[in-house]
N, C-alpha and C positions, 0 to 999 in steps of 0.2 A: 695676787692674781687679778684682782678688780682694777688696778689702773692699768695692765697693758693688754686688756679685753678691750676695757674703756677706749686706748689708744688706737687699738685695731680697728673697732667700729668707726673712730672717728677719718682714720682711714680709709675702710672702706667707703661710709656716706660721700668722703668727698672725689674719690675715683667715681662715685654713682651721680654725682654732683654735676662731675665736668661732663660726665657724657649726656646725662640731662640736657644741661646746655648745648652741649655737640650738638644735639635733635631737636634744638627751639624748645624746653620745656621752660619753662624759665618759672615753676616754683619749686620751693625747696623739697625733698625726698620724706616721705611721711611714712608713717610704720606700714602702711597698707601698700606702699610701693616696693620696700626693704628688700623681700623675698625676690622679686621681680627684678628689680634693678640689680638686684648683688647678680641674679645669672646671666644679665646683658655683661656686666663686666667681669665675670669669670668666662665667659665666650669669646668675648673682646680679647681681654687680655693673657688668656693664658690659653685661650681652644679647648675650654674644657665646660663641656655639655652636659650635666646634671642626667637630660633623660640615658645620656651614653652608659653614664657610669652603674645606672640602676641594674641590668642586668649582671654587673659584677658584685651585688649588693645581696645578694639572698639571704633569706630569712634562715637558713639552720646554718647557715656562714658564718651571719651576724653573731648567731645565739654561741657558737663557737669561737668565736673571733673574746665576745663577751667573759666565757668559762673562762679563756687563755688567759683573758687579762687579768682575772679574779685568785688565776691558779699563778700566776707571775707573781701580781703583787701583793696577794695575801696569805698563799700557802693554800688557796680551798680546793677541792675535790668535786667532783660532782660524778654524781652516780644513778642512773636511773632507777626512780622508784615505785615499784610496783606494790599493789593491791593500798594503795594510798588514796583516799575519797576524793574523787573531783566533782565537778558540777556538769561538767558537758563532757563525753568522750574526745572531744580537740584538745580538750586540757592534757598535758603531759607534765611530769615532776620528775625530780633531781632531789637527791637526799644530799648535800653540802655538809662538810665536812672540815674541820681546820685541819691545820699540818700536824699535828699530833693523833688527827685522826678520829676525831672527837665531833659527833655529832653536833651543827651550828644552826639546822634549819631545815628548809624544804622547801626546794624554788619551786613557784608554779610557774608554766608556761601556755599562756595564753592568749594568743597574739590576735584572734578572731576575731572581727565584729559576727553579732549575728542578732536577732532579735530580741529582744528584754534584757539585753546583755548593756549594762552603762560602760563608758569608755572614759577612758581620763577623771579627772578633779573635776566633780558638779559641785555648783558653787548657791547660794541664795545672800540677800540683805548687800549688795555689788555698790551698788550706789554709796550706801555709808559712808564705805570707808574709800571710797577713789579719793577725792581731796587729800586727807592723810596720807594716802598711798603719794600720790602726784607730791607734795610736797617732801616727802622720807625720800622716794628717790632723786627728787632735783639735789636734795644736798650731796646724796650720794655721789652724784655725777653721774646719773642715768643718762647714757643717749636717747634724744627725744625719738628717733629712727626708728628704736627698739621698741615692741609692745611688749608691755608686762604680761607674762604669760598666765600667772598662777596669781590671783590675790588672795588675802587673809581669808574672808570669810568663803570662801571655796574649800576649805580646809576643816568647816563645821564638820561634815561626816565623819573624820577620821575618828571625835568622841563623842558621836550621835548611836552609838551601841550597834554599829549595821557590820561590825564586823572587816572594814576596809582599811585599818590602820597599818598590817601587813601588805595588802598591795599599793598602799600609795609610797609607804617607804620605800618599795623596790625603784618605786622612781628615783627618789634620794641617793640609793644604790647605785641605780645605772650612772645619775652624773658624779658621782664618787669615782665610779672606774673607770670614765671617759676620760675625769682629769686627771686621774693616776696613770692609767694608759699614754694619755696623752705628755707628761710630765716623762714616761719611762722612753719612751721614743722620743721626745726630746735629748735626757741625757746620752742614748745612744748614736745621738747625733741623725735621729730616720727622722726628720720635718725640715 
């Protein structure tokens, strides 16, 4: 799956490339452009406007769109679960289930920001390791376009005792069933 990611991006940087040039830019596409440039050419080239599509995009859409694909390709269940402790009343839970019907978990759902609430993978000691990091991906064939989103030691919390080992793997999760999802629509012939 990592060379024909690799191949796409290298694709896209250079459709973002020519148009750069098209508009007198004349340096190369740098991670901080990436976002930005991929929407000048997905509006270019195909008429298709990010802010358009947001409102097709909603959040219990998603979170269903997410169940479907989890219930497609791994047999799970989800069932809403009640009198199950949360932290803030926005939090909402799912008692998950395999296809034999056998209790596997308990999704939380918490998509909020709000105050003393952390978001994402906080990270400390960043500096260390970027060299190793920069060097591990050049061999891998990292496009330089690309910023690394998550490094190593942003991952200390997970066995810092705070409790967060279960919601960071839900991340792991989500891109688990994007590329399952995304693999299963492929064979279907829907991409």
């Amino acid at each position: 799956m990592w060379q024909p990611a690799v191949a796409r991006v290298r694709e896209e940087v250079a459709d973002m490339q020519q148009m750069a040039h098209a508009e007198g830019a004349g340096s190369p596409i740098a991670p901080w452009d990436y976002r930005f440039d991929a929407e000048k050419v997905r509006k270019a080239k195909y008429d298709l406007d990010e802010a358009e599509l947001k409102p097709h995009l909603q959040l219990e859409q998603l979170r269903e769109a997410m169940f479907w694909a989890a219930t497609q390709n791994y047999g799970f269940s989800f069932t809403p679960a009640v009198g199950v402790p949360v932290g803030h009343p926005d939090v909402r839970v799912w008692e998950v289930k395999n296809a034999e019907g056998r209790h596997v978990a308990f999704f939380y759902f918490d998509p909020y920001a709000r105050a003393g609430k952390r978001s994402g993978a906080w990270m400390n000691a960043y500096r260390a390791q970027e060299r190793f990091e920069r060097e591990a991906l050049a061999q891998l064939g990292m496009p330089p376009e690309i910023v690394m989103r998550h490094r190593l030691p942003q991952f200390a919390h997970i066995f810092a005792g705070e409790g967060y080992s279960a919601g960071y793997y839900s991340y792991l999760w989500a891109d688990t069933l994007t590329a399952d999802a995304a693999g299963a629509f492929l064979e279907a012939g829907g991409l």
